[in-house]
Rosetta silent file (secondary structure, phi, psi, omega in degrees, C-alpha in Angstrom):
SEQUENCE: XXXXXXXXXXXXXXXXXXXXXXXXXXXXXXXXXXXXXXXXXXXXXXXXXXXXXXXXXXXXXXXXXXXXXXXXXXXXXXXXXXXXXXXXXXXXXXXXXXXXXXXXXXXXXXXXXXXXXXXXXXXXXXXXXXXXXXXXXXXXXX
SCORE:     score description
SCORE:     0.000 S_00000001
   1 L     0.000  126.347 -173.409   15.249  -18.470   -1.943 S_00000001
   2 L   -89.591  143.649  167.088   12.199  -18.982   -4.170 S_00000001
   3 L   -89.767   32.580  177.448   10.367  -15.822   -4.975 S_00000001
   4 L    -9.344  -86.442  178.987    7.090  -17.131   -5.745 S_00000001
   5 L   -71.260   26.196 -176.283    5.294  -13.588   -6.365 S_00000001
   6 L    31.412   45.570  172.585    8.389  -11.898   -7.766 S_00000001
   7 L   -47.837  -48.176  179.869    8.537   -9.471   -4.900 S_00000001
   8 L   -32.167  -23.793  164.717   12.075   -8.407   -6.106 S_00000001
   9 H   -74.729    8.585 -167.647   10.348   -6.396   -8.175 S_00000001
  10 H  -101.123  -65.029 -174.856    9.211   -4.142   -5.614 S_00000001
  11 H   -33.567  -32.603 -174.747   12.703   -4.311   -3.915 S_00000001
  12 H   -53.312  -79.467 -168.373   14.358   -3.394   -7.139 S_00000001
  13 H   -54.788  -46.900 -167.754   11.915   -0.214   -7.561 S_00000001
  14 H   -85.997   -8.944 -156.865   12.392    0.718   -4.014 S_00000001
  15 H   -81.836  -26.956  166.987   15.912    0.265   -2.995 S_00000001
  16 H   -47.523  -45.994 -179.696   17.184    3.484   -5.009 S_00000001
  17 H   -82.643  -19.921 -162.191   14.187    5.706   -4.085 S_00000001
  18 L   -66.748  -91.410 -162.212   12.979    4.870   -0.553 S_00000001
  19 L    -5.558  -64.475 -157.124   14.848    6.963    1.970 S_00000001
  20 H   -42.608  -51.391 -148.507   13.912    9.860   -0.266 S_00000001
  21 H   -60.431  -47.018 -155.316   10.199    8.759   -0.378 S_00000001
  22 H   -63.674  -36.890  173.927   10.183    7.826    3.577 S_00000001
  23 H   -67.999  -24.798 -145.561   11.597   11.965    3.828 S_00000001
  24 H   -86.456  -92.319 -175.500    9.072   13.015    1.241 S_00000001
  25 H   -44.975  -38.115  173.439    6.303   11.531    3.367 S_00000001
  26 L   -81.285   14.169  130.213    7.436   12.094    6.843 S_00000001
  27 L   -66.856    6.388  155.562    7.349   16.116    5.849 S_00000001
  28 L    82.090   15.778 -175.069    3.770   15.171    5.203 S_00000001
  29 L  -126.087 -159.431  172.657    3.617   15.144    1.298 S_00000001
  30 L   178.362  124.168  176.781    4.443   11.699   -1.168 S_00000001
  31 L   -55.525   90.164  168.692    5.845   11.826   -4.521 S_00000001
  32 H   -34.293  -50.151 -171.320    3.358    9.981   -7.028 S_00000001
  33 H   -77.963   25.328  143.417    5.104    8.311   -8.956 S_00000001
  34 H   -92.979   -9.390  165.819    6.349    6.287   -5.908 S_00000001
  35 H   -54.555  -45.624 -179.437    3.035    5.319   -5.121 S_00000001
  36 H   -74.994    3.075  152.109    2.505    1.978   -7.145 S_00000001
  37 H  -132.813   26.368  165.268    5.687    0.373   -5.235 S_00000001
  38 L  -105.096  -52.819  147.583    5.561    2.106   -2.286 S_00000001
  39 L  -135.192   81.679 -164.026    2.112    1.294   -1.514 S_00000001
  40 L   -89.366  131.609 -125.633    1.300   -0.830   -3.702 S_00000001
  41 L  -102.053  160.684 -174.955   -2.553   -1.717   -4.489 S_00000001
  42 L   -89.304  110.287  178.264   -4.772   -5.354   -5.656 S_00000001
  43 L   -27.541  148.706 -176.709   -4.791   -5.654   -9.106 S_00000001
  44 L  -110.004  155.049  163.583   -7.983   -5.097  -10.956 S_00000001
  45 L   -57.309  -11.721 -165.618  -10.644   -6.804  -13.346 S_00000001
  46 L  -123.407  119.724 -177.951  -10.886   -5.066  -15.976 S_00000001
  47 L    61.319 -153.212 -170.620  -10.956   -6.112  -19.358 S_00000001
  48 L   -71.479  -31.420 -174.087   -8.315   -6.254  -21.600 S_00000001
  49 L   -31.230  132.824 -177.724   -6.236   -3.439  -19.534 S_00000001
  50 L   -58.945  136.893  167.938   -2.298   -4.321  -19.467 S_00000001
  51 L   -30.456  137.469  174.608   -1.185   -5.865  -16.493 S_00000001
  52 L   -94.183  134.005 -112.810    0.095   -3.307  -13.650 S_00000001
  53 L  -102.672  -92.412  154.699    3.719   -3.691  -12.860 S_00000001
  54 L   -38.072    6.422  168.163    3.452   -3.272   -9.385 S_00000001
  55 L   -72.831  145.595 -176.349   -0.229   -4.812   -8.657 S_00000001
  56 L  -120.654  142.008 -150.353   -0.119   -7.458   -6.123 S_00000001
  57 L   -83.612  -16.105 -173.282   -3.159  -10.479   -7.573 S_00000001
  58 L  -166.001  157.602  169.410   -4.041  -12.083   -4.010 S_00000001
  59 H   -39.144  -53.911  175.072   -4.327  -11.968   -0.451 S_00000001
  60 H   -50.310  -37.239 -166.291   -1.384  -14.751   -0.282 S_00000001
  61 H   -89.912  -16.560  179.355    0.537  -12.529   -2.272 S_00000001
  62 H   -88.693  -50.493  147.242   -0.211   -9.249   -0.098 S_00000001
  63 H   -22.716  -54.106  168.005    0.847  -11.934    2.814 S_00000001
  64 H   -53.913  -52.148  168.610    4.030  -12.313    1.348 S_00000001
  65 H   -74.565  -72.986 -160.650    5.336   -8.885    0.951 S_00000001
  66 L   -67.373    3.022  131.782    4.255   -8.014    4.202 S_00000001
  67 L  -144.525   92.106  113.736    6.838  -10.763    5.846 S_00000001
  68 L  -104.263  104.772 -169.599    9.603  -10.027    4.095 S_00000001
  69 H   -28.102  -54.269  177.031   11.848   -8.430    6.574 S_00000001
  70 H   -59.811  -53.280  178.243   12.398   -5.738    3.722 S_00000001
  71 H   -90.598  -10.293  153.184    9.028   -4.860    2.430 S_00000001
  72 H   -87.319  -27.224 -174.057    7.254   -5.235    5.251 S_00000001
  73 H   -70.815  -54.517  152.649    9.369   -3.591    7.643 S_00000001
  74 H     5.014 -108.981 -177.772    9.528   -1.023    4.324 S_00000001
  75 H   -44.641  -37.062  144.826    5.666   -0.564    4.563 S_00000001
  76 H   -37.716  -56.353 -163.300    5.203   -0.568    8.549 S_00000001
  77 H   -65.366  -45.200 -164.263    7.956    2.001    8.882 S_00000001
  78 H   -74.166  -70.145 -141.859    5.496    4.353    5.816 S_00000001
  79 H   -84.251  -16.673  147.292    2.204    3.620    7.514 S_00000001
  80 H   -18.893  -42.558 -169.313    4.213    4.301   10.973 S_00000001
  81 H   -91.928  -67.516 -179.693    5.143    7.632    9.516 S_00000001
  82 H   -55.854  -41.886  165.169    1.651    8.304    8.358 S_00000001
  83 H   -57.421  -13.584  176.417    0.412    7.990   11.519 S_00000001
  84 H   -85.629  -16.761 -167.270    2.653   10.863   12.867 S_00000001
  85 H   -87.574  -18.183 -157.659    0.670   12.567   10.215 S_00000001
  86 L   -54.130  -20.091  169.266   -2.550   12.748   12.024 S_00000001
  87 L   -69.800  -52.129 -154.530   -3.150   16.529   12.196 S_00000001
  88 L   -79.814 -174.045 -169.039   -3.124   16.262    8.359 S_00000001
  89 L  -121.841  156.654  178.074   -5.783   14.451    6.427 S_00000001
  90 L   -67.407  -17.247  163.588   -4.711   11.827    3.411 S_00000001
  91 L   -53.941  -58.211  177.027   -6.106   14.313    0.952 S_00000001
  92 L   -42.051  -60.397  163.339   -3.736   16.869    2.168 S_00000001
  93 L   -67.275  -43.012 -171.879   -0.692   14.551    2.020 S_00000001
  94 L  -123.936  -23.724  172.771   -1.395   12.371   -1.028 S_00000001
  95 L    99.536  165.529  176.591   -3.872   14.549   -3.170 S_00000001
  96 L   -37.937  -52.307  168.689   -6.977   13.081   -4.243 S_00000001
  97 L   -88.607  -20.829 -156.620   -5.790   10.026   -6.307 S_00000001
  98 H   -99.637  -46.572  169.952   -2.678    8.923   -4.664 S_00000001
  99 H   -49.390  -26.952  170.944   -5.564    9.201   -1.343 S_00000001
 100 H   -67.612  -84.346  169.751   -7.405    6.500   -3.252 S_00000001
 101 H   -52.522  -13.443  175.749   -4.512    4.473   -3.202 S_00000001
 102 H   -75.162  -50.985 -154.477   -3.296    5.160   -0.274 S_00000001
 103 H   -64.515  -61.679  178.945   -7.170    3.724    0.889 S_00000001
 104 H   -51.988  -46.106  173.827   -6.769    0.771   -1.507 S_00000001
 105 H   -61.057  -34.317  178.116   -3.306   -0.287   -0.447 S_00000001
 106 H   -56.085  -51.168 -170.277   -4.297    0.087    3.427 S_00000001
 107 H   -57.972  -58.676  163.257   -6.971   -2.101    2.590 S_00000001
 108 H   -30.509  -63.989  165.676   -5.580   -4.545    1.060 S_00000001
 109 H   -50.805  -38.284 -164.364   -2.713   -5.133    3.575 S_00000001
 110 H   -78.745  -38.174  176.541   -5.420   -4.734    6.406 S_00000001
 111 L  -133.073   35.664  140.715   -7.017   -7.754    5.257 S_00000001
 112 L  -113.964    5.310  157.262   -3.942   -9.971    4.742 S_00000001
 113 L  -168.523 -169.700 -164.393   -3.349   -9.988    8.230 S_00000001
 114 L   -98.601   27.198 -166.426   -4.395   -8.769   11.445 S_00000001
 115 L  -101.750  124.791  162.937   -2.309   -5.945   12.402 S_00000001
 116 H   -12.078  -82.382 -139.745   -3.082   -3.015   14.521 S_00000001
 117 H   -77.753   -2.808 -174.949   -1.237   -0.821   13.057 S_00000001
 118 H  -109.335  -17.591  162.248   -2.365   -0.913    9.635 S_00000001
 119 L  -102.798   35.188  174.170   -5.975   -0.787   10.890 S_00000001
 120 L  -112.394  -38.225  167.220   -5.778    2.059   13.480 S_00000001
 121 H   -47.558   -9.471  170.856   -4.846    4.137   10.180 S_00000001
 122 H   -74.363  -45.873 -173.611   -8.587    3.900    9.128 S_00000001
 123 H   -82.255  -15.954 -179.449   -9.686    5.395   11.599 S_00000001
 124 H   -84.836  -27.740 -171.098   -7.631    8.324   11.630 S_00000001
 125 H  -140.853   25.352 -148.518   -7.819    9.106    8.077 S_00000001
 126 L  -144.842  -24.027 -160.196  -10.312    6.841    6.585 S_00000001
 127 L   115.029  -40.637 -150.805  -13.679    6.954    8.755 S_00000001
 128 L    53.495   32.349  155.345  -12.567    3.596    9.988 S_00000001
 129 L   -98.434  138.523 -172.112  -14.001    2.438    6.083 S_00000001
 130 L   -91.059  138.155  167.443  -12.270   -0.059    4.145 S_00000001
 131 L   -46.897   76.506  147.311  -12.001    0.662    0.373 S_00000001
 132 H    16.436  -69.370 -169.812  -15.259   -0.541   -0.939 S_00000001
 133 H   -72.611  -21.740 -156.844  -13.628   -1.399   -4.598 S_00000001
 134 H   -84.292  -79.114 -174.626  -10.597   -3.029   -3.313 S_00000001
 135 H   -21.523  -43.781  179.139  -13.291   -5.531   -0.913 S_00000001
 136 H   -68.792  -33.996  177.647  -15.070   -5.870   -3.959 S_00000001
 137 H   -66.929  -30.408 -155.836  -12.217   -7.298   -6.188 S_00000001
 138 H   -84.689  -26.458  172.017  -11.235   -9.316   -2.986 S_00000001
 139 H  -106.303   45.791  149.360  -14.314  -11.306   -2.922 S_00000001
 140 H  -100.963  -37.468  145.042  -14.373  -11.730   -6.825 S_00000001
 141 H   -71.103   -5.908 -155.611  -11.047  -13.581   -6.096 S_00000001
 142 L  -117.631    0.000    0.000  -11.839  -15.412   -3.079 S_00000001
């Protein structure tokens, strides 16, 4: 099967950790350092900065992971979960930064396809606002 966007690396990172993460998070907290393959976020612009391991570079490529029966079902079942979450707020749950990413990663996903469920999470914990910087990187690639 060709891997075009080397998703395996996200399976790779996730198959040891997820259960834990998916308990972490449905008890209403998430483990940082599972953030960048767990929900992982659109690569950025800037400068010289080393590639990020876990950034995903395009819409097509945010398309991709989200159907593959693993990492999208993966990532459905987490913002599934979050949604169960709804008394709490994403600060509360993810902390300030990891809340960022949580925003950026929503976004991102949110506009590499058309699915309810990853945009009824906006509204609940978001405003119903899209990450501003992640839109901005998307039409700097686009």
């Amino acid at each position: 099967m060709n891997d075009e966007y080397n998703l395996q690396r996200f399976v790779s990172a996730q198959d040891s950790v997820y259960e834990d993460a998916l308990g972490i998070l449905r008890r209403g907290m998430m483990c940082t350092p599972y953030m960048e393959f767990i929900f992982p976020r659109l690569a950025t612009r800037r400068g010289d900065a080393a590639p990020e391991p876990y950034a995903i570079t395009s819409l097509d490529e945010a398309g991709a992971y989200l159907s593959s029966p693993i990492l999208g079902g993966r990532y459905r079942e987490c913002v599934g979960t979050l949604q169960r979450l709804s008394d709490l707020s994403a600060h509360a749950v993810f902390g300030d930064d990891d809340a960022k990413k949580l925003h950026a990663s929503l976004t991102l996903f949110s506009e590499a396809s058309n699915e309810f469920l990853l945009e009824t999470i906006f509204d609940v914990w978001f405003d119903g606002l899209l990450d501003e910087d992640t839109m901005n990187e998307l039409n700097l690639i686009s």
